[in-house]
N, C-alpha and C positions, 0 to 999 in steps of 0.2 A: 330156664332161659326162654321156654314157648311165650311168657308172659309179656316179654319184651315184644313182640310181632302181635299190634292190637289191629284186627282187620280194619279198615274204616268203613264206620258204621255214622258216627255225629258228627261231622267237621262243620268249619273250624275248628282247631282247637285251641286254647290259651295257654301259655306256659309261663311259668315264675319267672320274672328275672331277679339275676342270682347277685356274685358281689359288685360293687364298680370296676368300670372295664380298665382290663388290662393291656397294657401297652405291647404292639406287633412286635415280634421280634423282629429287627433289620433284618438279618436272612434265615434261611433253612436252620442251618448250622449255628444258630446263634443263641444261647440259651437264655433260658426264661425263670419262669417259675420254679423250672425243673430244669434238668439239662436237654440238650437238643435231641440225642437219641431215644432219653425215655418220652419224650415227648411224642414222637415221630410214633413210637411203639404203643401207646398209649392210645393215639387220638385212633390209629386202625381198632386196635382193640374195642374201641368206645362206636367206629363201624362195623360188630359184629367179625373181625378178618380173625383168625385162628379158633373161632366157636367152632365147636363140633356139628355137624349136619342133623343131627339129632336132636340139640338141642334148638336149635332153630325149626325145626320140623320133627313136632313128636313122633309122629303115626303119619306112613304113608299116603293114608289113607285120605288123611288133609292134603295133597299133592298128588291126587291121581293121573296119568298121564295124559297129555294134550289138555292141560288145563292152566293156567294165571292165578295167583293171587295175591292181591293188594292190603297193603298194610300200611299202619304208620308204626315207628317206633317210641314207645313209651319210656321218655329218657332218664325215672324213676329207677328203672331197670339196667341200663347202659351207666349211669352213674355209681351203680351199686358193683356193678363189672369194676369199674378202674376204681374203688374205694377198697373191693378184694385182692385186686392185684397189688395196689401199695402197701395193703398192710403185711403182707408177705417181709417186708421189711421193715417190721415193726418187733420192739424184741420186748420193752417194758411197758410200763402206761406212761412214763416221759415221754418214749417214742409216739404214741398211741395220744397225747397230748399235741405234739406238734404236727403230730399228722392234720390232727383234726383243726387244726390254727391255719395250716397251709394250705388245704382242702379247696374252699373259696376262688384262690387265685389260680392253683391248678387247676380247677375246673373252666374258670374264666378264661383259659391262656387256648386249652382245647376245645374250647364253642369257637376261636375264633382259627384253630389249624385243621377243623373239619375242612373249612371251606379252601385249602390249602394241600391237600394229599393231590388231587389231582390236576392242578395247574400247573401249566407252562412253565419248567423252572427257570425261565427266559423271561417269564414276566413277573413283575411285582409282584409284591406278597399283598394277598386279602385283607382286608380286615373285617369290622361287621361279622355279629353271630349269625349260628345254623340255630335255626328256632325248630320246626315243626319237621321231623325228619319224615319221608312217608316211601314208600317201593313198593317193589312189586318181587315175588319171586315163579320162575314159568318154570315147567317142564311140558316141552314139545321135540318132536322129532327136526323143528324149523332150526333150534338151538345147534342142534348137532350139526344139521347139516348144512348153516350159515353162523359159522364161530366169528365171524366180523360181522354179526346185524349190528346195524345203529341203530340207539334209540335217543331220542329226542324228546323233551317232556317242557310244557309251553304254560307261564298263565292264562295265556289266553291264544286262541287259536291264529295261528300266521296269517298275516294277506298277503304276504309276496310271494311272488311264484317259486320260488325253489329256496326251502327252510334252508338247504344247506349252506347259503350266505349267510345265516346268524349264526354270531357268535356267543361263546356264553358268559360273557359281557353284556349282552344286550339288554333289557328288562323284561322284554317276551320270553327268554328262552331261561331256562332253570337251569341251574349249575348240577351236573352228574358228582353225586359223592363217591359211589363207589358201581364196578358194574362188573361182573365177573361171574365165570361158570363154574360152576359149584361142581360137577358132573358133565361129562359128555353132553347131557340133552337138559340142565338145570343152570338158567341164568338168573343172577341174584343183583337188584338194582335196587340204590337209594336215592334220591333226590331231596336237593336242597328247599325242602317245601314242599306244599300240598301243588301240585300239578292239576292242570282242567282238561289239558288234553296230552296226551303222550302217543310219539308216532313212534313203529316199529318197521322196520324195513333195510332189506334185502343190500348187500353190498352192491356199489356200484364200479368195482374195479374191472371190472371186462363186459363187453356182447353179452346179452343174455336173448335165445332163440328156445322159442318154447308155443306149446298149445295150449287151452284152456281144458283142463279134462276132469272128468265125472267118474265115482261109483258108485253102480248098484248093483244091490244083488251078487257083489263077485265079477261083476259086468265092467269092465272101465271104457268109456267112450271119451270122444273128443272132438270140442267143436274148434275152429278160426275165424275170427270177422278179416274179410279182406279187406284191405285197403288199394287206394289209388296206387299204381303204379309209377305213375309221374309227378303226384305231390307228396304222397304216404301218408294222407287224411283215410281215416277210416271213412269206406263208402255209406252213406246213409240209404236208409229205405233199401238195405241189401240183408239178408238172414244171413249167420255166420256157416259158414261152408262144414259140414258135417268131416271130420278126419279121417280119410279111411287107413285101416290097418292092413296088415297082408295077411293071407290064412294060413293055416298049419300048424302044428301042435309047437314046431318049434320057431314058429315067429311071432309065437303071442306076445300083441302089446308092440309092434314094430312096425312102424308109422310106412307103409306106401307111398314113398316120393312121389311116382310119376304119377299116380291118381290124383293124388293131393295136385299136384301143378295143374295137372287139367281143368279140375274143380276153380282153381283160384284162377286162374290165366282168364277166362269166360268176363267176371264181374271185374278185374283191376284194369285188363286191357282191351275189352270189348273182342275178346274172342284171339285176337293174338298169342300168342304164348310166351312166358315170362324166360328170360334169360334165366343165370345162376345168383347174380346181384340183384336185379330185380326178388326173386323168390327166396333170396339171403334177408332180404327186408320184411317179408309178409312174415316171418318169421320170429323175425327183433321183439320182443318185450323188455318196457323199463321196469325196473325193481319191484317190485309189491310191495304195497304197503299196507300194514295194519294200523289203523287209528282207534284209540281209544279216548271215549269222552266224546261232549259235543263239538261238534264242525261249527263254530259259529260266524267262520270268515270265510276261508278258501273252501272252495269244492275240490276234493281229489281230484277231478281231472282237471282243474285250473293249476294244479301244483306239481301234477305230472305234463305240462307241457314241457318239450324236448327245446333245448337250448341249442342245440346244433341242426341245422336244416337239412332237410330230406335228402335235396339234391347233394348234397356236399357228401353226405353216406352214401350214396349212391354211385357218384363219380370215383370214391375211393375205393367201393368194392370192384368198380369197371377196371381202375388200373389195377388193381393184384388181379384181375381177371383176365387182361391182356398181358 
């Protein structure tokens, strides 16, 4: 089954088209070619869902950890999957006869319910085939420890400020076929098409308060760029404030509040010293994001502007703070 996962090396690529199209089912539950259930079981299967881990990944070794790798899926191989699975209920060559009569149209009926496992079942049914299937499969430690990353995967690179108002309806953004963790620290992703750029990033359901920090050598440092105080622009022409830690065998790696505020208090407020809201803010970071591919529109920090103003976080940290 390794054969199915062909890394992308030549793209485009071309694919046969197969018999004349077959007509949507009215709904879900509505059968086709086949009946609704085998169907439903079928088109997962034909996205890799009950393969073994094994066979999708021979040797570890293609998967070393903190590593990505991109693939398109060779549908030569996916089709040869649900030809073995049906024949399972094939007992003569009558059988084995009409199997291969009906073939065509069953196939036909799940190019167009790929693009269907993961929609709205509130919304219409799809139609229009999945032609060029392509993903990605990652093991990082980011997986583990953000199980609601989005990913977003684009023809062409967004120009509005915040991807999250596209829907996957739109014609920029790519339909997600399938996206799921394989493993604790292994997310496995398909896409409806070959993708130009695919962003990676960070939930955005709560505060996230964080430094920017380095190793070496066993060494872990950490810097902050301040920002304004009273608009929460980062200060220009200011070097990012060095993080001090506290000493002692058992406080390694434990951030020094009050040094840290002195440090910051100097460049946000011209020497004054920052409240617990104020210094709640130096603090704030939005999501990280990882981009893959060329940036041919937005610049990250054009897509990371904040949509709620400074002052408005601020005055709300003021009241829980009185």
């Amino acid at each position: 089954m390794m054969e199915a996962l062909v890394y992308l090396k030549d793209l485009p690529l071309a694919y046969k088209t197969w018999a004349p199209e077959a007509a949507v089912p009215a709904t879900d539950e509505a059968d086709g070619a086949m009946p609704a259930d085998v169907r439903s079981w079928l088109v997962r299967l034909r996205l890799l869902e009950g393969v073994p881990f094994a066979n999708l990944i021979a040797d570890a070794e293609l998967l070393p950890p903190e590593s990505i790798r991109w693939f398109y899926i060779d549908r030569r191989w996916t089709d040869a999957l649900v030809e073995g699975a049906l024949s399972v209920g094939t007992v003569n060559s009558d059988d084995r006869v009409q199997l291969t009569a009906a073939y065509p149209a069953i196939r036909e009926e799940l190019d167009i319910e790929e693009r269907n496992v993961r929609r709205d079942r509130s919304a219409p049914r799809l139609g229009g085939h999945v032609e060029a299937i392509s993903g990605f499969v990652m093991r990082s430690q980011v997986v583990a420890g953000y199980p609601g990353m989005h990913v977003r995967a684009f023809s062409v690179e967004p120009d509005k400020a915040d991807d999250a108002t596209f829907t996957e309806d739109e014609p920029e953004r790519m339909r997600l076929l399938r996206l799921e963790r394989l493993a604790p620290a292994v997310l496995f992703c398909l896409f409806d098409g070959i993708p130009s750029v695919v962003h990676m990033e960070e939930p955005r359901q709560g505060i996230q308060f964080g430094v920017d920090s380095t190793t070496s050598g066993g060494t872990v440092s950490a810097t902050l760029k301040p920002r304004n105080a009273a608009t929460g622009e980062y200060l220009t022409g200011t070097a990012p404030v060095t993080v001090p830690f506290r000493s002692g065998d058992r406080a390694s790696g434990v951030i020094d509040i009050q040094a840290l505020e002195r440090k910051l208090a100097g460049p946000a407020t011209g020497g004054d010293g920052l409240d617990s809201a104020e210094y709640a803010l130096q603090l704030v970071r939005y999501p990280y994001r990882q981009v893959w591919g060329t940036e041919a529109k937005a610049p990250i920090a054009t897509v990371f502007t904040p949509t709620i103003a400074y002052q408005t976080i601020a005055q709300t940290f003021q009241t829980y703070q009185g």
